[in-house]
C-alpha positions, 0 to 999 in steps of 0.5 A: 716608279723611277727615281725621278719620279720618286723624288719629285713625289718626296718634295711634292709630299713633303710642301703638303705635309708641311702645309698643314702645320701652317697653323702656327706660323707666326711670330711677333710683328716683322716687315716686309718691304718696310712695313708689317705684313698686316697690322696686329690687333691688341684687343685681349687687356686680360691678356695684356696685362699677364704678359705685362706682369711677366708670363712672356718670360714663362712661355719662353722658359716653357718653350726655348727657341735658340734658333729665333733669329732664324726662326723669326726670319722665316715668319717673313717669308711664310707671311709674304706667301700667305698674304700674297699667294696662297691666300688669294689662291684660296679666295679664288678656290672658293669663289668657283667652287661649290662649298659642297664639292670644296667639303668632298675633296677636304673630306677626300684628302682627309681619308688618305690620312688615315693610313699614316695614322693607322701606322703610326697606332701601330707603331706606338702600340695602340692597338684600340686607336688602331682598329677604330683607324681603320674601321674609319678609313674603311667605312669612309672608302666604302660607304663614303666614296673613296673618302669624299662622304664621312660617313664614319663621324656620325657613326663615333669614329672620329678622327684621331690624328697619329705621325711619327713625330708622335710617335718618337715622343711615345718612345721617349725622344726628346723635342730638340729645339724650337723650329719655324719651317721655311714656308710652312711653320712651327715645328721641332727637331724631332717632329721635323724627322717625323714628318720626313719619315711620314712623307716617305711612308706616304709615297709608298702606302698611298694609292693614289700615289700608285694611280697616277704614276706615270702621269706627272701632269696629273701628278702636279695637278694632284699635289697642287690639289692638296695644297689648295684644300690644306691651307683652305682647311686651315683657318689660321690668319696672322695677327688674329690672336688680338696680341703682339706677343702672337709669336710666343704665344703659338710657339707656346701652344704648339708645344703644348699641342704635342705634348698632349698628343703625345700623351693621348 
């Protein structure tokens, strides 16, 4: 593989990667083009009334973001693409697309994971969630068909998610501060290097990577693939925490997302 091909594989990897944090992408309400990208949603009064009383204040404590200004402009940026693009793009994929089809490429997708989590298990010493990794990733290669069937959840093989920003975290690095990822959102310093040194190892661990090298279209139409199926696998639409407080609100649960991954 050349150079040129190894880097546009790098950028093309690393948007999908990203993409599965979208997620948390999201803050209180900003503008675009003079008026709120959708209009938030206040609906949980228990909730208003703790944030009322003051506990905004802990989730900032619990959560410190000294690049908010940034952070906040990026939410701009994310929320035009998501209303604008990819959204509509995934109202077109399902439109054409059988849901069992939609269901096997997810699935597919899915099992390709598992590599990283296997490495990452490794890495953090776990030897158990090591073994159950692969025994999923094997059973769902084979029996499953290249991973389009998982055979292995009904078989209690889980999935259970391992990256290296994890496994920094393991090892006792710290979360550095807050960081909403242009296009892509929340994130951290530390899991930020995490998921460059994810990228890098998927370049050379996955096969489909090794498939297709010398066939960039197929390459594009790949990737462009991968990023359809992770934002349609991704539930998350702005402003529907019923809050607009949402901003502190994921930052916060991101955080304690991680930490109990961490601790798993």
């Amino acid at each position: 593989m050349n150079p040129l091909t190894d880097a546009r594989i790098a950028f093309s990897a690393l948007a999908v990667l990203l993409l599965s944090l979208l997620a948390g992408c999201s803050t209180t309400p900003e503008t675009i083009d003079g008026r709120p990208p959708e209009t938030p949603r206040f609906t949980d009064h228990t909730l208003q009334k703790k944030i009322s009383s003051g506990e905004v204040v802990t989730l900032q404590e619990e959560a410190p973001d000294p690049w908010g200004g940034f952070n906040r402009g990026m939410y701009t940026f994310n929320a035009r693409l998501d209303r604008y693009v990819l959204l509509p793009v995934v109202r077109g994929y399902e439109a054409v697309t059988p849901k069992i089809a939609r269901t096997g490429v997810s699935n597919f997708f899915s099992n390709l994971d598992e590599i990283r989590n296997f490495i990452n298990a490794l890495l953090q010493l776990k030897g158990e969630k090591a073994v159950h990794t692969a025994a999923r990733f094997t059973w769902n290669s084979t029996l499953g068909m290249l991973g389009v069937i998982d055979v292995a959840t009904p078989m209690e093989l889980p999935k259970r998610k391992e990256d290296f920003g994890q496994t920094l975290g393991f090892y006792g690095v710290g979360t550095g501060p807050y960081l909403v990822l242009p296009v892509l959102g929340p994130s951290n310093l530390r899991d930020t290097g995490g998921l460059l040194v994810d990228t890098l190892l998927g370049m050379r661990t996955n096969p489909v990577n090794r498939v297709l090298d010398g066939h960039p279209r197929r390459q594009a139409a790949y990737y462009t693939m991968k990023v359809i199926d992770g934002r349609y696998v991704n539930k998350f639409r702005y402003y529907d925490m019923g809050t607009p407080f949402e901003y502190n609100w994921v930052k916060y649960l991101y955080t304690k997302m991680r930490q109990l991954e961490i601790a798993d």
